[in-house]
C-alpha positions in Angstrom: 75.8 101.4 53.3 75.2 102.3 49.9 75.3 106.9 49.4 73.2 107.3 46.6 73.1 110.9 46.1 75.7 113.5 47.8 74.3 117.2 47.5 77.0 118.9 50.2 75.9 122.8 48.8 72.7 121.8 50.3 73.6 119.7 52.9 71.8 116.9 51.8 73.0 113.0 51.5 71.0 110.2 50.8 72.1 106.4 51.5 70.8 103.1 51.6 71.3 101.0 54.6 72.6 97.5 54.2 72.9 96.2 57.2 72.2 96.5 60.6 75.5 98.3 61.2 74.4 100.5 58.8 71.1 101.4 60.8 73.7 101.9 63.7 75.9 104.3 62.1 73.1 106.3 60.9 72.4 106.6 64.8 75.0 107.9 65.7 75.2 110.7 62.8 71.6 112.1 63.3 70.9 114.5 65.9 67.8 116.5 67.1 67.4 119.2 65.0 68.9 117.7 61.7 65.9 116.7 59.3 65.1 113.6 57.8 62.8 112.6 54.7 61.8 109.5 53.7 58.7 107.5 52.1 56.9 106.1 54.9 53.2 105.3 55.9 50.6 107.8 57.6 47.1 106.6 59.0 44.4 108.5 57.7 40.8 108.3 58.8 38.4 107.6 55.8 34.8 108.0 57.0 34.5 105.6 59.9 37.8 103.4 59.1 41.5 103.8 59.1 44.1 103.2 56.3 47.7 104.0 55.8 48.7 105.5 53.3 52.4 105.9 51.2 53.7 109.5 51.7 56.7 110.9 51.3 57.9 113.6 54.5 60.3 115.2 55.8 60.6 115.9 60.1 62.7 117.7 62.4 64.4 115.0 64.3 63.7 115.3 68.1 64.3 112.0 69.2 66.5 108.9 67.5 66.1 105.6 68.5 68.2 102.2 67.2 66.4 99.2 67.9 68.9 96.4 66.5 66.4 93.9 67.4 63.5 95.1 65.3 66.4 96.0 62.6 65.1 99.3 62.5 66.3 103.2 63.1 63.3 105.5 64.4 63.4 109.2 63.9 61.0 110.9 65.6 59.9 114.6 64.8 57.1 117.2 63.6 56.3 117.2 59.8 58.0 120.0 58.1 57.2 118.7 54.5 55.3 116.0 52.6 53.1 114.8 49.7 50.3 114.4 49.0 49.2 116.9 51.1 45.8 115.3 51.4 47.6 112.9 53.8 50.1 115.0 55.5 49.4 117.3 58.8 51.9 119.7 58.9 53.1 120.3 62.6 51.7 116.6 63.7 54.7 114.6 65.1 55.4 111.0 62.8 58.3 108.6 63.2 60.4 107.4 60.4 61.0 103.9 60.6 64.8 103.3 58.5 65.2 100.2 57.6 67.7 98.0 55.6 67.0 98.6 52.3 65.1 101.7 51.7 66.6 105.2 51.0 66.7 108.0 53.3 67.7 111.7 53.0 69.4 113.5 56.1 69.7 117.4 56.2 71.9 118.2 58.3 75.0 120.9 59.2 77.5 117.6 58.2 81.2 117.8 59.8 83.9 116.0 58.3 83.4 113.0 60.7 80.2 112.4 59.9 81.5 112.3 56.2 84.2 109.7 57.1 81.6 107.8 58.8 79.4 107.4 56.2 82.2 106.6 53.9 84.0 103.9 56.0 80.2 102.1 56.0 80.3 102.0 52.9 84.0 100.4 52.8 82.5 97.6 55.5 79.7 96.5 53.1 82.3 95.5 51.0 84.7 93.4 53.2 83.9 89.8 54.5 82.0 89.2 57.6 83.6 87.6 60.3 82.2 84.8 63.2 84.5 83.8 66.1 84.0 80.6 68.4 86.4 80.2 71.5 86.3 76.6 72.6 87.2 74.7 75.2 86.1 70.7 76.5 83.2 71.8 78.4 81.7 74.9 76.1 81.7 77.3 73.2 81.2 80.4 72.9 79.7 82.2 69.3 80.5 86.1 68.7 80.5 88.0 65.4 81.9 91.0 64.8 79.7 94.3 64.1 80.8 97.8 63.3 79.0 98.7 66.9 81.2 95.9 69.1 80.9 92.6 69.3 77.5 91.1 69.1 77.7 87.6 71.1 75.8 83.9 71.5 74.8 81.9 71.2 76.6 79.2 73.9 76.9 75.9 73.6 78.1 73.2 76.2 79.6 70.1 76.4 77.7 67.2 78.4 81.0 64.7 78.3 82.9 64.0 81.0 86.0 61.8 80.2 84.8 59.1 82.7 81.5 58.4 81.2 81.0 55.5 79.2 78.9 57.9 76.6 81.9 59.9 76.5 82.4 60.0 72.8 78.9 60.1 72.2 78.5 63.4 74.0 81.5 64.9 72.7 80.4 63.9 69.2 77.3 65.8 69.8 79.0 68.7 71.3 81.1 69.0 67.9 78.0 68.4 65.7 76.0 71.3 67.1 79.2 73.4 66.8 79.2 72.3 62.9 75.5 73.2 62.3 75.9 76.2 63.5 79.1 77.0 61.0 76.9 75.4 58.4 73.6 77.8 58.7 75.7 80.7 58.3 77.6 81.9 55.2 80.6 84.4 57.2 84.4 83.0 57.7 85.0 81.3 61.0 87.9 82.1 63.7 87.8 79.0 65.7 90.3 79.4 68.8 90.8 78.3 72.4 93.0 77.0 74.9 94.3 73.0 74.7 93.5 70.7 71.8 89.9 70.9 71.9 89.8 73.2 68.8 92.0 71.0 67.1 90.0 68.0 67.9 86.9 69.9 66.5 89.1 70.2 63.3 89.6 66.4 63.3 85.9 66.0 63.7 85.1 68.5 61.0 87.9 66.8 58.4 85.9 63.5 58.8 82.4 64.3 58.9 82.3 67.7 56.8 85.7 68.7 54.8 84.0 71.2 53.4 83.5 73.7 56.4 87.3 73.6 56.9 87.5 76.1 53.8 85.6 79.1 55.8 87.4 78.6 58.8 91.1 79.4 60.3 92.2 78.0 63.6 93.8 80.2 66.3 95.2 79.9 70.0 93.4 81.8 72.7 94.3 81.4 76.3 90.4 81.4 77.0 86.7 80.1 76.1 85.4 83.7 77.4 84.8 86.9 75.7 88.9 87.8 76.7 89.7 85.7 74.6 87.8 87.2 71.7 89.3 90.4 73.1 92.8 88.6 73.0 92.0 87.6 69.1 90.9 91.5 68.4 94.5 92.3 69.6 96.7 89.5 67.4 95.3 91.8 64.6 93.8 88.3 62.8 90.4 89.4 62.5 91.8 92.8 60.8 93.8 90.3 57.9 90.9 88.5 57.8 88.3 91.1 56.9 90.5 94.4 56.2 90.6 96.7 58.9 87.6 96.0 61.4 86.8 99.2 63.4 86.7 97.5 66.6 90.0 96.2 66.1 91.6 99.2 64.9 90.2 100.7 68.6 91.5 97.9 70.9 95.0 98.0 69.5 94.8 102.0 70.0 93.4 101.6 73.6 95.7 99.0 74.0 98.8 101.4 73.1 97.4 104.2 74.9 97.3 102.0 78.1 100.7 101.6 77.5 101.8 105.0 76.9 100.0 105.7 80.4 101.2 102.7 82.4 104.7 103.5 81.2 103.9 107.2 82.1 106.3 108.3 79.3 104.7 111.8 78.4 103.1 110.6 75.1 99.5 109.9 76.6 96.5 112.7 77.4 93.3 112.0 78.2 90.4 114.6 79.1 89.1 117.8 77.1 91.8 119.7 78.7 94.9 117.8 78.4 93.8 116.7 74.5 93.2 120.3 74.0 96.8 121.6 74.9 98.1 118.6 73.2 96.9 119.8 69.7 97.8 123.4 70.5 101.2 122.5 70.7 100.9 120.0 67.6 101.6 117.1 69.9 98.5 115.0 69.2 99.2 112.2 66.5 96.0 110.4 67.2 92.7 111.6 68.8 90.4 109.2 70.2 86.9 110.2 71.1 83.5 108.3 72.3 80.9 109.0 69.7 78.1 109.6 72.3 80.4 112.5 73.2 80.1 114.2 69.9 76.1 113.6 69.5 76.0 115.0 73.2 78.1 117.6 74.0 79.3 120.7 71.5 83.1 121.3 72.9 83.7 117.5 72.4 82.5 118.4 68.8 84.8 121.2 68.2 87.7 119.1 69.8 87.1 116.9 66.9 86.9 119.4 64.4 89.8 120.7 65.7 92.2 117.4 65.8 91.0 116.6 62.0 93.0 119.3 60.8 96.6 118.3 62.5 95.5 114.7 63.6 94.3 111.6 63.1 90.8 111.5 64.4 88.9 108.0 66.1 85.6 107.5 66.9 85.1 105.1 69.7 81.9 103.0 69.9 80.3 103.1 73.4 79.1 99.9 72.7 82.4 98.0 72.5 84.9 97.3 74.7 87.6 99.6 73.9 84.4 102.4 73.7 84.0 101.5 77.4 87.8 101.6 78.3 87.5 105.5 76.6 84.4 106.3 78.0 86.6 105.3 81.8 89.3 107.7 80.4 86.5 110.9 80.3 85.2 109.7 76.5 88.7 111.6 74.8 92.1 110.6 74.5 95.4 111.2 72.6 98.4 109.6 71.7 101.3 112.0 71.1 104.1 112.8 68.6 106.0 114.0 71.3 105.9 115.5 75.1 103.9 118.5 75.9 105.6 120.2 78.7 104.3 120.3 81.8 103.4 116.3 80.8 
């Protein structure tokens, strides 16, 4: 993410997405009724025929959409503004297709999360991307990680079987497809899995191409499934890696909440209410909440607003695993300096 232009008297900032995460981030700060302007494309009828034609407009955002696999945000919403006027029907509803790489403005009533947000993009553009394989003899599974969660595949598998006669042959093809795959991509590698198939991939690599051994570090996992990418997200490797990933950051949080719970030591709360009372009495060191919370529901909002002043404030991705832990937990959380009584 790249913020251009930051106008917060007018509550106006315009950024450059980047990335796909980028496109994702933005969709979870706008919300119906903010506005959004951006030089896009109307069709206007010229005689008998149709062309499109460059405009620049501004809508009132009624619906958002992220469609990571067109690599596109869509904001949807009637025209409020736009030039030339020739071109633009005022009141007629148009969708503003973000993409990576062109600049969009967002007017919006901006809260201090959606500020940190923004920023903390911008921080990821900037930090190495990071690919995980978990291995084992009979397949492999791919992952990278995303600001969203975990984006996974693809799979490969392993034809060998150790009593085969082809058994090197197959297991020699098995590495080889795992290589290419390294090779066609330009992030750092976490290879990691149970046994010594990982290290026998390493062997393979060191004779047939050294020079992929420079982009990748070799870890134990006790499984070829996405727990053990989970169990990876938790050794905090990926975080000294890369710098601070997000989703790591909120599995080692849900992780020590779970533990504050399962322990049931007093230093856990989880629902509006209980998160409530726990920053009233100044108890709440950090405050975790789902992000599809705060698009969707106003108290959720003010319970944010509320915990940034005293608190460290999280915002969960629904999309991730820890998200979905939170989301189990009633979408808001807290871990505390100290018991609340009554806790």
């Amino acid at each position: 993410m790249r913020i251009v232009r930051m106008d917060r008297k007018n509550n106006e900032i315009s950024v450059i997405p980047e990335t796909l995460d980028d496109l994702w981030h933005l969709e979870r700060i706008v919300e119906p009724g903010d506005f959004a302007e951006s030089r896009t494309f109307r069709s206007v009828k010229m005689g008998d025929a149709e062309e499109r034609k460059s405009v620049f407009i501004r809508v009132k955002v009624e619906k958002v959409e992220f469609a990571k696999h067109a690599n596109r945000l869509r904001l949807t919403g009637k025209i409020m503004q736009g030039h030339p006027e020739e071109f633009v029907q005022m009141g007629k509803y148009h969708t503003i297709d973000a993409e990576k790489g062109e600049k969009i403005t967002l007017i919006k009533e901006w809260k201090q999360h959606h500020i940190t947000r923004l920023k903390d993009a911008e921080k990821e553009a900037k930090r190495p991307k990071i690919r995980i394989i978990v291995m084992d003899d009979e397949k492999a599974l791919t992952a990278m990680v995303m600001g969203y969660g975990m984006e996974f595949g693809p799979e490969f598998y392993s034809e060998a079987r150790k009593r085969s006669d082809d058994f090197e042959e197959k297991k020699a093809k098995f590495y080889s497809e795992l290589a290419k795959e390294v090779e066609s991509r330009e992030e750092r590698y976490i290879v990691a899995g149970p046994g010594f198939e990982k290290d026998n991939f390493k062997k393979y690599l060191e004779r047939k191409n050294s020079e992929l051994l420079k982009r990748i570090v070799f870890e134990n996992a006790s499984y070829a499934e996405r727990n053990g990418v989970s169990e990876l997200l938790k050794k905090g490797l990926i975080s000294r890696l890369m710098g601070e990933a997000r989703i790591e950051k909120e599995a080692a949080l849900m992780e020590r909440l779970m533990m504050h719970i399962n322990k049931d030591d007093g230093l856990s709360a989880y629902g509006p209410a209980a998160v409530h009372a726990a920053l009233d009495n100044g108890a709440a060191e950090v405050v975790m909440v789902l992000d599809e919370l705060l698009r969707n529901d106003k108290k959720a909002e003010a319970l944010a607003e509320k915990a940034e002043k005293t608190s460290v404030l999280v915002v969960f991705s629904v999309e991730a695993e820890p998200g979905q832990q939170l989301k189990g937990l009633g979408g808001i959380a807290a871990i505390l300096r100290f018991r609340v009584d009554g806790e």
